[in-house]
N, C-alpha and C positions, 0 to 999 in steps of 0.2 A: 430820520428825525429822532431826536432823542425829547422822552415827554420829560415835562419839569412839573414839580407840584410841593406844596407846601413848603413853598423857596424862603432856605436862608438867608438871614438880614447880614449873616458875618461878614467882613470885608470881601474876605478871596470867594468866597461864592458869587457875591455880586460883582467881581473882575469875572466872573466866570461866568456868567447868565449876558453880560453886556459883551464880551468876544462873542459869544455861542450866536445872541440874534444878529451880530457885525456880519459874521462869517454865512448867517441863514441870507440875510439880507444882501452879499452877495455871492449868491448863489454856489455854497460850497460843493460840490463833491464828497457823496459821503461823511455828513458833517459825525455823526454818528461812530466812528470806524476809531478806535483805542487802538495801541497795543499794547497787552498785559502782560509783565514778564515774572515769572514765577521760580522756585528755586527747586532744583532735582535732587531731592538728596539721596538716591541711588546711584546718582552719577557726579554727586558735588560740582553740578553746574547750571546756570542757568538758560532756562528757557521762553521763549516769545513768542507773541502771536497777534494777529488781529483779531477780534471779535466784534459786537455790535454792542454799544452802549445804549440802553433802551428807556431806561428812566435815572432822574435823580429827585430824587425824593424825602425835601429834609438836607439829612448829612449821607442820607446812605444812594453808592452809585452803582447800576444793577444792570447784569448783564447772564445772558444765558448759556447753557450748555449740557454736554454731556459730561456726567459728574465722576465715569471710566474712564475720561480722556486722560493723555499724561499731564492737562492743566488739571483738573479734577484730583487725580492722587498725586499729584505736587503740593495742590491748597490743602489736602487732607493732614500734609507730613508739615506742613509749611506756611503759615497762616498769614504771612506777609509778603505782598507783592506789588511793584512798579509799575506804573501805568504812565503813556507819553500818547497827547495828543497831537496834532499837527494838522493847524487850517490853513492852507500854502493862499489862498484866497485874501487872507489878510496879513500873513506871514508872523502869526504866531503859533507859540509852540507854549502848549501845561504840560507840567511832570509832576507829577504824585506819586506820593508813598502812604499803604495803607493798609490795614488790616481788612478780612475778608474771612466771610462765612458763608453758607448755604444760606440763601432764604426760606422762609416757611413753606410746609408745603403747601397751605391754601394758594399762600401768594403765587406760588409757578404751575397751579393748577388752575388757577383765574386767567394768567397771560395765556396758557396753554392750550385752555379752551376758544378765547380769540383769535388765535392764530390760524391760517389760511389750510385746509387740509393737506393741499401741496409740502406745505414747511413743514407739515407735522410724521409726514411721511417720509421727510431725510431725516427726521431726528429718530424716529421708531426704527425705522429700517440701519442706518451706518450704524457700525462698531469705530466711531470716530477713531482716525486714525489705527486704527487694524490693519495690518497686512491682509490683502486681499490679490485672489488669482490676475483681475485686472479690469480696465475700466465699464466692458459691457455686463460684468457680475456684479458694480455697483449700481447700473441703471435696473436691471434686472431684480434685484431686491428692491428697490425704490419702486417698481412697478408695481410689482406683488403685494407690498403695504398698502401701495394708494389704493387697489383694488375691494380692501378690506375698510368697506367705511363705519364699520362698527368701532373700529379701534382707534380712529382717527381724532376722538374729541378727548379721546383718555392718556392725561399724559403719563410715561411710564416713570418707572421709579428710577430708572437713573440719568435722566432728564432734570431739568430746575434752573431755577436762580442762584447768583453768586452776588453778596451785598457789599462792598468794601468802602469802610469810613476813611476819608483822609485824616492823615496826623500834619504832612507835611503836601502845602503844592508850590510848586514854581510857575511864574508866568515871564514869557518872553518872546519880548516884541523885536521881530526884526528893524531894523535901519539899512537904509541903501550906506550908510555911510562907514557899519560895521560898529557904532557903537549903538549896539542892540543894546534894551531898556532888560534888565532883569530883578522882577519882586519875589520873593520867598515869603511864604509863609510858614509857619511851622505852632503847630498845639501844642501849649502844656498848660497842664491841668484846665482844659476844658478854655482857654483861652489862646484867640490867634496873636503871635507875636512876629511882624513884619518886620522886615531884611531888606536892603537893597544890594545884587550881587554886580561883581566885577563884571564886565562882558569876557 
């Protein structure tokens, strides 16, 4: 479940708040579940992933991680990145383009502190995405943290939040008939200016 709060009145937020309870209401599968795609520039290409979208709040949409991963020093070199939702339950699909920063550290030391000791103990223990010897040396460090419940409410420092404001989203409603409905939106200067695209 992704939490909402101090909801914007602009157009595509409210296309966006009215899919999100379509798709709650029936009963999506991971309604929650982005993927953000980010730019490498050691490798001049891009790269993707799923994560868990946890709140939007306002204009800003926020989601967690570890800030060594290769998404973490991709946002650091590269501040702009692509996000595509997909709720197969009502057969729509958002795309967003947006900029992206770390959140404060109070704010991912508040989520951090709520979070279940179990979760907190994959995020302390993995060197996400690290080569590792193999899969019973990742359970095995996961054991070892959880054991330690002194350290379990304290999140580390390279742990946190990731905020990214839309400039631009797209919404698209499927059709049995293939001529699927497509609205864009796109910011400038502080105001949304609506599109309607080809299918």
């Amino acid at each position: 479940m992704i939490e909402l709060d101090r909801l914007n009145k602009t157009e595509p937020y409210k296309k966006f708040y009215y899919f999100y309870d379509n798709c709650i209401k029936n009963k999506q599968l991971f309604p929650e579940a982005i993927v953000v795609s980010t730019y490498d520039s050691s490798f001049n290409q891009v790269d993707s992933r799923y994560v868990n979208l946890k709140y939007v709040l306002g204009d800003e949409w926020i989601f967690f991680t570890n800030y060594n991963s290769p998404k973490g020093i991709q946002i650091k070199s590269h501040n702009q990145i692509s996000v595509v939702i997909f709720w197969n339950c009502i057969n729509v699909q958002i795309r967003i383009k947006a900029k992206i920063r770390e959140t404060s550290k109070t704010f991912s030391d508040s989520h951090f502190a709520e979070r279940s000791y179990l979760k907190n103990a994959l995020a302390i223990s993995s060197k996400q995405s690290s080569i590792i010897q193999n899969y019973e040396k990742v359970k095995q460090n996961y054991d070892e943290t959880l054991k330690n419940k002194t350290i379990l409410s304290k999140r580390p420092s390279f742990w946190g939040g990731y905020s990214f404001t839309p400039y631009e989203i797209e919404f698209w409603e499927g059709e049995s008939s293939r001529i699927n409905k497509r609205e864009k939106f796109i910011k400038k200067r502080n105001i949304w200016k609506k599109y309607f695209l080809e299918p």
